[in-house]
PyMOL Python script that loads the backbone (N, CA, C, O; Angstrom):
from pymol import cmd

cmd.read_pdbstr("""\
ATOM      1  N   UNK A   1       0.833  -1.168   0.000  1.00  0.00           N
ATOM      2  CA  UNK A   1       0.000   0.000   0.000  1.00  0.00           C
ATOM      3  C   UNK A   1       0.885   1.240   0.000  1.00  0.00           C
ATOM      4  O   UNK A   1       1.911   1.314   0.676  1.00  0.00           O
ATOM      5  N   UNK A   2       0.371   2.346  -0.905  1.00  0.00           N
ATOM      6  CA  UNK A   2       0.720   3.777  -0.648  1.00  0.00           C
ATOM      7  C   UNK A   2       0.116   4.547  -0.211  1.00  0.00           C
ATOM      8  O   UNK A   2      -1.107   4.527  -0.073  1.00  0.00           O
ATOM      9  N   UNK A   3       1.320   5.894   0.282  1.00  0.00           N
ATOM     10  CA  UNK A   3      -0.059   6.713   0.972  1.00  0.00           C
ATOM     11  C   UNK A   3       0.982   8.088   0.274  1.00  0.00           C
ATOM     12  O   UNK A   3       2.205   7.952   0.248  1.00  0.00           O
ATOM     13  N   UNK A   4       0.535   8.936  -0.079  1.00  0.00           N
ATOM     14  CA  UNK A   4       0.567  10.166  -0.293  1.00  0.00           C
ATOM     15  C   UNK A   4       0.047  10.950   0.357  1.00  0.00           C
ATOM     16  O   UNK A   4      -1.175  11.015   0.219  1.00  0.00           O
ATOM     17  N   UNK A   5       0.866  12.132   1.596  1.00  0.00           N
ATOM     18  CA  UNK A   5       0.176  13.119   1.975  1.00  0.00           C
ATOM     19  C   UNK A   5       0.505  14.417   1.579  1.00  0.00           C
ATOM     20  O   UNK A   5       1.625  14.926   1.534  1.00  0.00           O
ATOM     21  N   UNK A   6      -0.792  14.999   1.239  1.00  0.00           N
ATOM     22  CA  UNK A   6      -0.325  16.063   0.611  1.00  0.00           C
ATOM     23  C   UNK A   6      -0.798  17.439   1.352  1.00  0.00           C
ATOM     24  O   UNK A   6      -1.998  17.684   1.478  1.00  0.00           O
ATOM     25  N   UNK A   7       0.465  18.542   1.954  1.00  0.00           N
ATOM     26  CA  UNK A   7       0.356  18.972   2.407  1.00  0.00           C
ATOM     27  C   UNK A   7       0.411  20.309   2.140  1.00  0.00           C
ATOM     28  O   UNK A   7       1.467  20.902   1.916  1.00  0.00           O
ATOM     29  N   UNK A   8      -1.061  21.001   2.157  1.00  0.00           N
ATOM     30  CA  UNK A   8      -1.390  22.679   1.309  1.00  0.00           C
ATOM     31  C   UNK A   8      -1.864  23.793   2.376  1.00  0.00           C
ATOM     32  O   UNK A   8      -2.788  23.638   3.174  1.00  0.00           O
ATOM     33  N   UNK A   9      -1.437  24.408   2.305  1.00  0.00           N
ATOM     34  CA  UNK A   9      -2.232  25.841   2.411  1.00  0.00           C
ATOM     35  C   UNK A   9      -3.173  25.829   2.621  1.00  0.00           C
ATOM     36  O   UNK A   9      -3.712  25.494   1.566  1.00  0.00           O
ATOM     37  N   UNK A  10      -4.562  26.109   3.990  1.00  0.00           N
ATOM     38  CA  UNK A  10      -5.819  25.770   4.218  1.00  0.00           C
ATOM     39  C   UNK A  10      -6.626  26.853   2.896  1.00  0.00           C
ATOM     40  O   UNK A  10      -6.445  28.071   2.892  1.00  0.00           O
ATOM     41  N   UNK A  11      -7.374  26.239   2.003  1.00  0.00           N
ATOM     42  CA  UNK A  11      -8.539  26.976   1.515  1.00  0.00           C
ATOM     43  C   UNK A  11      -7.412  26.875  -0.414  1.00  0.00           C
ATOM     44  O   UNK A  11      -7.813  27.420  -1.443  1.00  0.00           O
ATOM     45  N   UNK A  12      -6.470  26.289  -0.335  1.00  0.00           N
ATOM     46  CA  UNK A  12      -5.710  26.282  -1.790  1.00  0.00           C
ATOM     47  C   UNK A  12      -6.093  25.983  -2.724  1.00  0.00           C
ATOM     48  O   UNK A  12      -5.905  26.528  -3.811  1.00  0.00           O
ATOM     49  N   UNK A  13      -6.903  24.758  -2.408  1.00  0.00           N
ATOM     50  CA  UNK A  13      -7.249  23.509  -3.323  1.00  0.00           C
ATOM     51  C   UNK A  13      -9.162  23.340  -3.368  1.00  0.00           C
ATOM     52  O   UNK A  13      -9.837  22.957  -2.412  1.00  0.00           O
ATOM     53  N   UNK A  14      -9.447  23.554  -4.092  1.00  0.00           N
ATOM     54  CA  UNK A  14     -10.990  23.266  -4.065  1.00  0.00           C
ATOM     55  C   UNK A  14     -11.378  21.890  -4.533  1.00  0.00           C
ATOM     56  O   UNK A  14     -10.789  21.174  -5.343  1.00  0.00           O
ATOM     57  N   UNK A  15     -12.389  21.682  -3.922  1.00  0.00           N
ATOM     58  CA  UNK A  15     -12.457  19.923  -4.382  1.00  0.00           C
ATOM     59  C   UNK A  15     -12.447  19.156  -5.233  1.00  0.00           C
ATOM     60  O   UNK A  15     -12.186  17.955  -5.162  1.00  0.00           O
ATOM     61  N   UNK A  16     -12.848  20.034  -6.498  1.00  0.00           N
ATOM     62  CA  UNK A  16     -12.288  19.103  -8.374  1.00  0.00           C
ATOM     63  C   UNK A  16     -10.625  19.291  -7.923  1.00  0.00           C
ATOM     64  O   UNK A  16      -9.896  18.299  -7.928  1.00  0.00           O
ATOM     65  N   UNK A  17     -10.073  20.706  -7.517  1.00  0.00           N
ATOM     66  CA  UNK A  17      -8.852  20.286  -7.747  1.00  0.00           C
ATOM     67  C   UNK A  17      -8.321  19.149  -7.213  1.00  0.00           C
ATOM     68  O   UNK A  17      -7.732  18.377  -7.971  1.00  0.00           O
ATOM     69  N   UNK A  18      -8.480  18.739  -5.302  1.00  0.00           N
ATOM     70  CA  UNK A  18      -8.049  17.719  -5.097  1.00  0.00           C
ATOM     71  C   UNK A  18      -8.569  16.429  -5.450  1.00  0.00           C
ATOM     72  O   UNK A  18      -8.063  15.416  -4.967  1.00  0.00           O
ATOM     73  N   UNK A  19      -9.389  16.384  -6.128  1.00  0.00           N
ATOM     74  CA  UNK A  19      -9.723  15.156  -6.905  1.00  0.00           C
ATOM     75  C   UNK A  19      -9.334  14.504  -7.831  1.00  0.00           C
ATOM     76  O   UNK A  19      -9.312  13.282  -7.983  1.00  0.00           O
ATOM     77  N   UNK A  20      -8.767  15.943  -8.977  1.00  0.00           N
ATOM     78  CA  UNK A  20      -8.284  15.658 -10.121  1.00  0.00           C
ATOM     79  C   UNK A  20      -6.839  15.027  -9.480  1.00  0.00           C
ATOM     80  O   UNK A  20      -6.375  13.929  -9.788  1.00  0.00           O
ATOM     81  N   UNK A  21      -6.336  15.834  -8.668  1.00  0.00           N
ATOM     82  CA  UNK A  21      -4.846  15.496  -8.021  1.00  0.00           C
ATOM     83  C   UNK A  21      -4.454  14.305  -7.466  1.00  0.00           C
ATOM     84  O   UNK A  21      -3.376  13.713  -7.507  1.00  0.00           O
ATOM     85  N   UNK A  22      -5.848  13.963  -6.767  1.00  0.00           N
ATOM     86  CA  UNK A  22      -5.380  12.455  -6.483  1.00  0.00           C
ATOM     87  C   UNK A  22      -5.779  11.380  -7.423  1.00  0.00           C
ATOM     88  O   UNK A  22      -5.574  10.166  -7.392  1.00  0.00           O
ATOM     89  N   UNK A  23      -6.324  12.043  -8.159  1.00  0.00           N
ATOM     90  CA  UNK A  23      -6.204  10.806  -9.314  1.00  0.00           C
ATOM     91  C   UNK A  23      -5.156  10.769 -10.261  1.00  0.00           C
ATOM     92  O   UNK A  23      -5.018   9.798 -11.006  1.00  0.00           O
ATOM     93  N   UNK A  24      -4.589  11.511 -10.284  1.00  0.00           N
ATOM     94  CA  UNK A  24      -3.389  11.940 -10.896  1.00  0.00           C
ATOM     95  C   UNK A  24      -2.186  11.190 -10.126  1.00  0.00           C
ATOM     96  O   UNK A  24      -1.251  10.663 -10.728  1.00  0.00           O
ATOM     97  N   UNK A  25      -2.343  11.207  -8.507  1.00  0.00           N
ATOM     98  CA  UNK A  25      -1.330  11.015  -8.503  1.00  0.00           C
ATOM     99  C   UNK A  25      -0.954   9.362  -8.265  1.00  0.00           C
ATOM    100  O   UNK A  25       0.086   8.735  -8.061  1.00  0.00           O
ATOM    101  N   UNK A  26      -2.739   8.941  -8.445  1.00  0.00           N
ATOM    102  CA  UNK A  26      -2.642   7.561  -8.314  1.00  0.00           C
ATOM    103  C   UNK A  26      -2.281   6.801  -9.164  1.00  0.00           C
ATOM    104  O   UNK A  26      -1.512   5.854  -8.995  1.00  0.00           O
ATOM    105  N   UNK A  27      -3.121   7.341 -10.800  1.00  0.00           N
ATOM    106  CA  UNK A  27      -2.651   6.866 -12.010  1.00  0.00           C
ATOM    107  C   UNK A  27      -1.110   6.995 -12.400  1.00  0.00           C
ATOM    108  O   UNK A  27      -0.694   6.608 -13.492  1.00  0.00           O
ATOM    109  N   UNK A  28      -0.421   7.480 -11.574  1.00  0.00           N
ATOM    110  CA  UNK A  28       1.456   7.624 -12.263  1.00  0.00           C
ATOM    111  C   UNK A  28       1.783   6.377 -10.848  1.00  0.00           C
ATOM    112  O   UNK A  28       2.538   5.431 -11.075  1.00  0.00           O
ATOM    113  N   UNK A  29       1.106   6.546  -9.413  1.00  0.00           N
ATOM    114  CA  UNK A  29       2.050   5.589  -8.692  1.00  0.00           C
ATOM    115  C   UNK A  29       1.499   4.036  -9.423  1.00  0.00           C
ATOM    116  O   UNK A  29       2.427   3.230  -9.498  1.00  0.00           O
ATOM    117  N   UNK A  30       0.237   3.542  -9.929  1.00  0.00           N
ATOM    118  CA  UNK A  30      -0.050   2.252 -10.448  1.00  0.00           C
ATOM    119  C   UNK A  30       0.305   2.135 -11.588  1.00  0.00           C
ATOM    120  O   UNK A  30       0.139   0.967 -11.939  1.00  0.00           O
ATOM    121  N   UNK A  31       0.845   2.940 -12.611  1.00  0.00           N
ATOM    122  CA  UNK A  31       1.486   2.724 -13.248  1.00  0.00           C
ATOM    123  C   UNK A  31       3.285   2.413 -13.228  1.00  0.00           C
ATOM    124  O   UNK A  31       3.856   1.422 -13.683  1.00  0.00           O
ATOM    125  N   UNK A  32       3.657   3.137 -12.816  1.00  0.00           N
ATOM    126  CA  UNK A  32       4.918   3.415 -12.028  1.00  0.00           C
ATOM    127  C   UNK A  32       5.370   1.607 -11.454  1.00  0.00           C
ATOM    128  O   UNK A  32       6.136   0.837 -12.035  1.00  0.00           O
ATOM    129  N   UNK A  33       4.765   1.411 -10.450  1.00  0.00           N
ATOM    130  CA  UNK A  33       5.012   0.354  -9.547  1.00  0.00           C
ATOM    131  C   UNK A  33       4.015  -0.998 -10.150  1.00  0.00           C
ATOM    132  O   UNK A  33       3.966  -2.194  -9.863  1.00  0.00           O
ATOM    133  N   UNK A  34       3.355  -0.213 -11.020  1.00  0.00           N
ATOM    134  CA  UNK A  34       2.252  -1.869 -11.582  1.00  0.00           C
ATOM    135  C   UNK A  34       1.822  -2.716 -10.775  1.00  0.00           C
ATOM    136  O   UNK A  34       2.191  -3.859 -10.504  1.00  0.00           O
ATOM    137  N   UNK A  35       0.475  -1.650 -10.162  1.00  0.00           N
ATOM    138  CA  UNK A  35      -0.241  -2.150  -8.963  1.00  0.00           C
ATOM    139  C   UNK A  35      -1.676  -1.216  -9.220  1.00  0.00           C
ATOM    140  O   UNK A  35      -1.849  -0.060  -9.605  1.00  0.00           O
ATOM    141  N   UNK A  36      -2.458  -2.144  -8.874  1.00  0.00           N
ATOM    142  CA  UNK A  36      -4.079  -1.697  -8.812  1.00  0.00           C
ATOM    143  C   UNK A  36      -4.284  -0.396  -8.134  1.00  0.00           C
ATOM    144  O   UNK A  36      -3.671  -0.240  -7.078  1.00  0.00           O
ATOM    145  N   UNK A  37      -4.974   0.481  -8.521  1.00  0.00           N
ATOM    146  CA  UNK A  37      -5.278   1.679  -8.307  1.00  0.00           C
ATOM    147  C   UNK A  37      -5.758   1.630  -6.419  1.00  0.00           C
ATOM    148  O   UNK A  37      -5.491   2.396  -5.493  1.00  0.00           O
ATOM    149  N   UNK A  38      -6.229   0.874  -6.463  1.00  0.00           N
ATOM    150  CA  UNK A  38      -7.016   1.039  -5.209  1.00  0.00           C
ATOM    151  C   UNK A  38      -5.992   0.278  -3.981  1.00  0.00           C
ATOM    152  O   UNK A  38      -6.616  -0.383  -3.151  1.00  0.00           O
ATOM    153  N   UNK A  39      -4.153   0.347  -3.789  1.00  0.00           N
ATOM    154  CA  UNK A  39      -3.477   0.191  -3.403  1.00  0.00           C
ATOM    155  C   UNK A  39      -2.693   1.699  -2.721  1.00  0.00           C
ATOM    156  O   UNK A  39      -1.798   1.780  -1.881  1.00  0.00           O
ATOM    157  N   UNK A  40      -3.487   2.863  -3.512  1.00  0.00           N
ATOM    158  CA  UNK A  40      -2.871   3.569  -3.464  1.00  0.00           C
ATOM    159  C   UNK A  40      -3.396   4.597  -2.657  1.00  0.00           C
ATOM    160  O   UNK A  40      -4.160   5.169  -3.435  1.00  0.00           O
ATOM    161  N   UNK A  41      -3.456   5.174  -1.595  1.00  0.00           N
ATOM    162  CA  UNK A  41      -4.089   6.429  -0.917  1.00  0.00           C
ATOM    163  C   UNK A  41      -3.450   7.746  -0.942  1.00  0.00           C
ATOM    164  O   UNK A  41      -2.250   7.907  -1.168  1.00  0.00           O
ATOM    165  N   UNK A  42      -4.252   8.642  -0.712  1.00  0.00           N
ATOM    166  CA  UNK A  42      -3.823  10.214  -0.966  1.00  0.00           C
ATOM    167  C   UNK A  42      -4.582  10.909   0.151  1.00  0.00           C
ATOM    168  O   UNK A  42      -5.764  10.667   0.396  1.00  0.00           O
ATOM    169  N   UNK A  43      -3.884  11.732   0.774  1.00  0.00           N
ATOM    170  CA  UNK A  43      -5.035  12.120   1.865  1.00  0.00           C
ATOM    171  C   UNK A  43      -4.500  13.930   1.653  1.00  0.00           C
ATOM    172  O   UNK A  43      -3.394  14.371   1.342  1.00  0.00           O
ATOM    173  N   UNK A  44      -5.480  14.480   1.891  1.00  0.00           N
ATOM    174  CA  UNK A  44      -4.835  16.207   1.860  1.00  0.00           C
ATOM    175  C   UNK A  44      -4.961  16.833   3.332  1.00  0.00           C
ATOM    176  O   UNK A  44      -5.996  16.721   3.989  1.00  0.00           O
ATOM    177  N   UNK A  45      -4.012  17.390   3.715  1.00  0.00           N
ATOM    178  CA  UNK A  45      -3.739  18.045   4.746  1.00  0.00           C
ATOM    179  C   UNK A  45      -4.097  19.525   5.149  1.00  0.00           C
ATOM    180  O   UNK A  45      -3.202  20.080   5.786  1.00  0.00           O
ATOM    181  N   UNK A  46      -4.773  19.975   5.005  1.00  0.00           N
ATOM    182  CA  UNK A  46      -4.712  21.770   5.427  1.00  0.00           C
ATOM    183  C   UNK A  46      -4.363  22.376   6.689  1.00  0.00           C
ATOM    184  O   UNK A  46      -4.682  22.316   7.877  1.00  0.00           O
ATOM    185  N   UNK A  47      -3.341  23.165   5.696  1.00  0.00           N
ATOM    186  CA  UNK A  47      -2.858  24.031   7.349  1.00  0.00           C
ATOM    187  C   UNK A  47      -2.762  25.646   7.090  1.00  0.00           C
ATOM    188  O   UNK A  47      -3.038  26.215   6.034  1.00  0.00           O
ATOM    189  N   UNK A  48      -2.298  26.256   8.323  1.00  0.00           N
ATOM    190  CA  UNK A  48      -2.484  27.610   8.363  1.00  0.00           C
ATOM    191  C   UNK A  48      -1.435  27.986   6.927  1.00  0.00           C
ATOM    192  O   UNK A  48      -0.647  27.109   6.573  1.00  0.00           O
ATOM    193  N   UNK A  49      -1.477  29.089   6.285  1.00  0.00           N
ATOM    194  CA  UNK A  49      -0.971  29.396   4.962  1.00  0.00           C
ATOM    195  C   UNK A  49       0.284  29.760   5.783  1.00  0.00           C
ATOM    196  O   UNK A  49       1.322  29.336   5.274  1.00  0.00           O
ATOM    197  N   UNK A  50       0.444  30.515   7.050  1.00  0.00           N
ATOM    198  CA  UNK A  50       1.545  31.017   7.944  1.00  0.00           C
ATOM    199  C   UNK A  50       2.824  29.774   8.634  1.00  0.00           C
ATOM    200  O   UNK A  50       3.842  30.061   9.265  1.00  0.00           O
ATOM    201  N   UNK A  51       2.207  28.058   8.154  1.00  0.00           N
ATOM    202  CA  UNK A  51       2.636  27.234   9.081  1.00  0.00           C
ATOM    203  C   UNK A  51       4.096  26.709   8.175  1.00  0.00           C
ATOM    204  O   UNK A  51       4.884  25.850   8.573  1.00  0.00           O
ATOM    205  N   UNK A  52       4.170  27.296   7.181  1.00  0.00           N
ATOM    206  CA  UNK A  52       5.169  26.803   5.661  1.00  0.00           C
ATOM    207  C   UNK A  52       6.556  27.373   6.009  1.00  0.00           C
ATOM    208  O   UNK A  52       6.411  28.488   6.511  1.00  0.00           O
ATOM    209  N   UNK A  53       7.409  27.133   5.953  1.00  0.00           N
ATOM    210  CA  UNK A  53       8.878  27.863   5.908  1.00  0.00           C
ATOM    211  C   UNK A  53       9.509  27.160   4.904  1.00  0.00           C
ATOM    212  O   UNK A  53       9.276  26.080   4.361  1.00  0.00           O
ATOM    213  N   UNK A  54      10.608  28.252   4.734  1.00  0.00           N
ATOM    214  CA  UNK A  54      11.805  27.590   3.879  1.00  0.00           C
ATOM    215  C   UNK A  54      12.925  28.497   4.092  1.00  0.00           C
ATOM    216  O   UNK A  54      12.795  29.699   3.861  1.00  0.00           O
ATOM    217  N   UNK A  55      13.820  28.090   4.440  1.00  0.00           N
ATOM    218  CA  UNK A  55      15.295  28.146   5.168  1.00  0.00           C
ATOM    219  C   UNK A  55      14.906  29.571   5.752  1.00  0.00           C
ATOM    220  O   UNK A  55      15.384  30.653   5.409  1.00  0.00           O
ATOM    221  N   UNK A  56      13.945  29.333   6.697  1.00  0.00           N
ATOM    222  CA  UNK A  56      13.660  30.067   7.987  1.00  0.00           C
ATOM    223  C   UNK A  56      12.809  31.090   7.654  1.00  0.00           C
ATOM    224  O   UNK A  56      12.455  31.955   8.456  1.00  0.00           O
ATOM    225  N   UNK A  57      12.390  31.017   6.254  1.00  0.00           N
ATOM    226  CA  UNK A  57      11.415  31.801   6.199  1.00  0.00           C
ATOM    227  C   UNK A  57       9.694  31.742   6.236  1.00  0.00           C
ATOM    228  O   UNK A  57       9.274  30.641   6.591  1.00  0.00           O
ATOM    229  N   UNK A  58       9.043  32.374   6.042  1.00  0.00           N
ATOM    230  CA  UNK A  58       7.738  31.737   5.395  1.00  0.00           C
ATOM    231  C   UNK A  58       8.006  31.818   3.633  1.00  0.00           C
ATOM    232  O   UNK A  58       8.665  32.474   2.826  1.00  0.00           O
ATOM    233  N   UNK A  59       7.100  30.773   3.661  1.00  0.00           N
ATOM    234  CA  UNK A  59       6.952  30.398   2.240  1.00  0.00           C
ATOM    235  C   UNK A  59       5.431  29.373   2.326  1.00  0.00           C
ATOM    236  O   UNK A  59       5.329  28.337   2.984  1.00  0.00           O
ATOM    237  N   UNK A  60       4.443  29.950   1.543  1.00  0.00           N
ATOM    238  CA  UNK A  60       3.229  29.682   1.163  1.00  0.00           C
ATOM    239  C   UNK A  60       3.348  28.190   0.413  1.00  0.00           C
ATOM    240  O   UNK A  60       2.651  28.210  -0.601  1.00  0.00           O
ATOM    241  N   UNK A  61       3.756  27.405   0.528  1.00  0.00           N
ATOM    242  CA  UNK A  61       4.177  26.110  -0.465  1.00  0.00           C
ATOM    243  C   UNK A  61       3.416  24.632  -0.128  1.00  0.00           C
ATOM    244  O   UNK A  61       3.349  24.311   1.058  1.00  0.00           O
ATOM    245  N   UNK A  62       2.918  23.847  -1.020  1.00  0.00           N
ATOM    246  CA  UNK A  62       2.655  22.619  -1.009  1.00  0.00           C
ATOM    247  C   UNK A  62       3.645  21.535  -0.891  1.00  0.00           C
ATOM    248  O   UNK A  62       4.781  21.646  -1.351  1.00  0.00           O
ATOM    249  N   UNK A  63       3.132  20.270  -0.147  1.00  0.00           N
ATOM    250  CA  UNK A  63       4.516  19.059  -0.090  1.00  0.00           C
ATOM    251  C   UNK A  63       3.385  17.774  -0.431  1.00  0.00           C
ATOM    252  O   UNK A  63       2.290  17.395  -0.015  1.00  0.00           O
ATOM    253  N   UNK A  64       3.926  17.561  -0.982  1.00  0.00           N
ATOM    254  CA  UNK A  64       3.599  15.815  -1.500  1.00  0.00           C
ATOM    255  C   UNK A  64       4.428  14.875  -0.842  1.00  0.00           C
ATOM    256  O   UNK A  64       5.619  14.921  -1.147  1.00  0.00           O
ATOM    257  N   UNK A  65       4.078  14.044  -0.020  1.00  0.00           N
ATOM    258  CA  UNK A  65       5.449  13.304   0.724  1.00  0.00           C
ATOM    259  C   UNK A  65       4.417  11.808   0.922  1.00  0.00           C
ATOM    260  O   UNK A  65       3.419  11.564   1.599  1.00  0.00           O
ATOM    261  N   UNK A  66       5.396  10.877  -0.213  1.00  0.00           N
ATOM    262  CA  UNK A  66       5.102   9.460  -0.684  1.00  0.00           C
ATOM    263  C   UNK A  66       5.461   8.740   0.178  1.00  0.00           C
ATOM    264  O   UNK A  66       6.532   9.175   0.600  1.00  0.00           O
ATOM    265  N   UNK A  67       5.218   8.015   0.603  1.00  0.00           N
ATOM    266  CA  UNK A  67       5.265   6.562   1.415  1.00  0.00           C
ATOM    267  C   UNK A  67       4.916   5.027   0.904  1.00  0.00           C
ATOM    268  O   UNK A  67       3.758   4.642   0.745  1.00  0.00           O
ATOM    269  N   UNK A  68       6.008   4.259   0.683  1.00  0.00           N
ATOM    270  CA  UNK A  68       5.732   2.791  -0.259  1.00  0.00           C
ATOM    271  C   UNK A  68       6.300   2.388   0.639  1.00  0.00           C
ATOM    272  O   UNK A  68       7.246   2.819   1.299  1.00  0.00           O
ATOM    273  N   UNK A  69       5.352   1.001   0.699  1.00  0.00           N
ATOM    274  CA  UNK A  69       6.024  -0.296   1.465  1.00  0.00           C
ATOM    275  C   UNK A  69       7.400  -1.073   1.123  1.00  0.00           C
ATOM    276  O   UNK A  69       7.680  -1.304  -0.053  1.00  0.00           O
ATOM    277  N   UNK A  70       7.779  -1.251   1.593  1.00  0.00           N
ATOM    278  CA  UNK A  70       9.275  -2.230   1.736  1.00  0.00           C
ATOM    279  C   UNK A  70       9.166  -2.981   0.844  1.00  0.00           C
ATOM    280  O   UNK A  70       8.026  -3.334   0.541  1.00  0.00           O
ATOM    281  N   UNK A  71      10.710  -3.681  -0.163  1.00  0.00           N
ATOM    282  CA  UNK A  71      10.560  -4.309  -0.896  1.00  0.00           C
ATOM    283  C   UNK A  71      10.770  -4.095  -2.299  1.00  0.00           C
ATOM    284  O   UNK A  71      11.152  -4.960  -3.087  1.00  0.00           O
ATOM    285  N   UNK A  72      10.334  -2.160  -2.742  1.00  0.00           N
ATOM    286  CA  UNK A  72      10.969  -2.099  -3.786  1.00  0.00           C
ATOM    287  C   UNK A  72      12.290  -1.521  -4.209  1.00  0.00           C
ATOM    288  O   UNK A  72      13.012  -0.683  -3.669  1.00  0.00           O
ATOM    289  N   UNK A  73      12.408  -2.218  -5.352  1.00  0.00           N
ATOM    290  CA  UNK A  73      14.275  -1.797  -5.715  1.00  0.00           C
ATOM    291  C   UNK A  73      14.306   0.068  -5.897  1.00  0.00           C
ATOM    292  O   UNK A  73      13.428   0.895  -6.144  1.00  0.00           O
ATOM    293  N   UNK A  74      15.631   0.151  -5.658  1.00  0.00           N
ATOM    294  CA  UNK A  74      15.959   1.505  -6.110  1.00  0.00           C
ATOM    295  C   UNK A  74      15.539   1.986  -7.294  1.00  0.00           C
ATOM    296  O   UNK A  74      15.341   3.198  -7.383  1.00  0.00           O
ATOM    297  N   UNK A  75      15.349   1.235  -8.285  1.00  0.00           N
ATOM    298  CA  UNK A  75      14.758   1.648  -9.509  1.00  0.00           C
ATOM    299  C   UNK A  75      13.194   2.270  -9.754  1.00  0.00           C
ATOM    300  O   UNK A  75      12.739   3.098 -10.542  1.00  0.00           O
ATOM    301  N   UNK A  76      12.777   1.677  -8.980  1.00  0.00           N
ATOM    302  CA  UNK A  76      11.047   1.875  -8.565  1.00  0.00           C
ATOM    303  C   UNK A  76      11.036   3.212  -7.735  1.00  0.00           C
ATOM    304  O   UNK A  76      10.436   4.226  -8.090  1.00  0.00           O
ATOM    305  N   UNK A  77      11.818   3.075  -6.521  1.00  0.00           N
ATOM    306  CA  UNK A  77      11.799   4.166  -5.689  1.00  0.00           C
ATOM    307  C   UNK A  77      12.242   4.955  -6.506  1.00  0.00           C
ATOM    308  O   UNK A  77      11.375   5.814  -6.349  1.00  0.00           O
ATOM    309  N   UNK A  78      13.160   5.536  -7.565  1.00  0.00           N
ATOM    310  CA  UNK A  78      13.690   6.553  -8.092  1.00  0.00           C
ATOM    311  C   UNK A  78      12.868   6.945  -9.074  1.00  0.00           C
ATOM    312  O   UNK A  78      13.213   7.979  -9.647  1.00  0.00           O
ATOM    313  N   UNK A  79      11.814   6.391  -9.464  1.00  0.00           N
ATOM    314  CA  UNK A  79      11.179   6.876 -10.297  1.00  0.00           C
ATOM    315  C   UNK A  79       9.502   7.820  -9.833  1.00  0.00           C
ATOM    316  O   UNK A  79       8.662   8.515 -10.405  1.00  0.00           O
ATOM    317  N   UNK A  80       9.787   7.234  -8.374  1.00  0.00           N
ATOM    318  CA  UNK A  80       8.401   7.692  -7.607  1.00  0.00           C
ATOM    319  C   UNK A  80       8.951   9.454  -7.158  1.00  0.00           C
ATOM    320  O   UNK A  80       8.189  10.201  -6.545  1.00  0.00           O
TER     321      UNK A  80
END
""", "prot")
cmd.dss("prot")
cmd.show_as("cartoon", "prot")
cmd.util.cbc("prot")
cmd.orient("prot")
C-alpha cells in the first residue's frame, strides 16, 4: 500500500482540484510500480498558509510526501 500526503495551504485547493490530483497522482504511482489503483491512498492536509517555511522563512508552499512499502528496488523508488 501507498499513501501520499499532501500537504497545502488551508482553503488552496478546491475539491475538483483535489480530486483531479489524487487521481493523478494515483494513475502515475499504479502505473509506475504496476499495482491496482485502489493500493494507493492520498489524503490532503490543510494548514495555516503562515505554518510553511523555507530556510527560515515563510513560504506559502505545497509538499507531496510518498510513502511505499518495503521491498521495492531503487529503480522503482527513483522513479516515484
Amino acid at each position: 500500500m501507498a499513501l501520499y500526503q499532501c500537504h497545502v495551504p488551508a482553503g488552496s485547493l478546491d475539491a475538483d482540484t483535489r480530486n483531479a490530483l489524487a487521481e493523478a497522482i494515483t494513475n502515475v504511482h499504479a502505473a509506475v510500480i504496476n499495482t491496482p489503483t485502489m493500493a494507493v491512498n492520498v489524503v490532503f492536509s490543510e494548514h495555516d498558509p503562515t505554518a510553511f517555511y523555507t530556510g527560515g522563512r515563510p513560504n506559502s508552499v505545497s509538499v507531496i510526501n510518498g510513502t511505499l512499502r518495503a521491498g521495492h528496488g531503487s529503480a522503482v523508488r527513483g522513479n516515484c
